[in-house]
VOZA-942691 format. One record per residue (C-alpha): x, y, z; residue number from 0. Coordinates in steps of 0.25 Angstrom, whole numbers, plus 5000, padded with zeros to 4 digits. Each point is the difference from the previous one (the first is absolute). Layout:
N
     x     y     z    k
     X     Y     Z  NUM
...
This chain:
88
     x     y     z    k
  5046  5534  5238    0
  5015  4997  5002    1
  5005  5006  5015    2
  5016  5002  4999    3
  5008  4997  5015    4
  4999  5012  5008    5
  5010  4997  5012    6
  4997  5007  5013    7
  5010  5000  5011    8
  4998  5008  5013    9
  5010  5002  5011   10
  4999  5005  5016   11
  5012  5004  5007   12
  4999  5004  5013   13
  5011  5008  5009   14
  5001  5002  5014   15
  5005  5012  5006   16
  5000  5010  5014   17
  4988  5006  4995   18
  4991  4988  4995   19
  5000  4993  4988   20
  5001  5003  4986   21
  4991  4993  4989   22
  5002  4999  4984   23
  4994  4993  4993   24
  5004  5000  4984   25
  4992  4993  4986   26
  5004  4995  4989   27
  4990  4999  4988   28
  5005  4995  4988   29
  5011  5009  4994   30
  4993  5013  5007   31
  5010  5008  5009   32
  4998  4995  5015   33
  4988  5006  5009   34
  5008  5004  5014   35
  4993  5005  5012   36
  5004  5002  5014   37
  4993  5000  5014   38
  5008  5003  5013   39
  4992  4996  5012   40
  5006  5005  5016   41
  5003  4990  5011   42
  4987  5005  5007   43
  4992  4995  4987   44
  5008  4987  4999   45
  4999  4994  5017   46
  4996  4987  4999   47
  5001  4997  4984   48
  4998  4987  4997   49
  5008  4997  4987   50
  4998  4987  4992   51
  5008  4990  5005   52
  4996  5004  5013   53
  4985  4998  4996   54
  5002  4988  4995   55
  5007  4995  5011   56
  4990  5005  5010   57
  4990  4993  4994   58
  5007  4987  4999   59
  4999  5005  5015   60
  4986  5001  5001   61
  4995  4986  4993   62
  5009  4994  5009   63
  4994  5004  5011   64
  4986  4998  4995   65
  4996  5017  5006   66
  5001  5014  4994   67
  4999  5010  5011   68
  4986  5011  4996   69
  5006  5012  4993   70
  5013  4996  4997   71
  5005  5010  4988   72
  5014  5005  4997   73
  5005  5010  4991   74
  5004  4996  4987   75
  5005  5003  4986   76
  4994  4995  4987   77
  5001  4997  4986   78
  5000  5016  4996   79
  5009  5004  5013   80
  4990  5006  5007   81
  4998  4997  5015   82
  4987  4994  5003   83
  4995  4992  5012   84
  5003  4986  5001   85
  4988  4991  5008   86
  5000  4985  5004   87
């Protein structure tokens, strides 16, 4: 069984407006057209997100100071560009 290389390359961009945020995310398999879809999220669904660099900073944060207060979640985005819950 011989596999040929299949690159895969995905891409999130995210844009802030008035109203919220919008979310595309776009792949790439192979030489198959791009796969786009879009999710637009309001500033009420958004209060308090935590994106990546924050996260990780926060918790550089946190292991400094040895304590993680109980319950401590923030909204997030991942991988796919959904919002999720983020917890520490």
């Amino acid at each position: 069984l011989q596999l040929r290389a299949h690159p895969v390359e995905r891409r999130t961009h995210m844009v802030s407006h008035q109203h919220g945020m919008t979310v595309t995310k776009t792949l790439w398999e192979g030489e198959a057209e791009p796969q786009c879809q879009s999710f637009s999220y309001s500033q009420a669904e958004l209060r308090g997100l935590m994106p990546e660099g924050a996260s990780l900073l926060l918790l550089r944060v946190l292991a400094c100071r040895w304590a993680v207060p109980p319950d401590l979640v923030f909204p997030a985005i991942d991988t796919e560009g959904q919002l999720c819950a983020s917890s520490y």
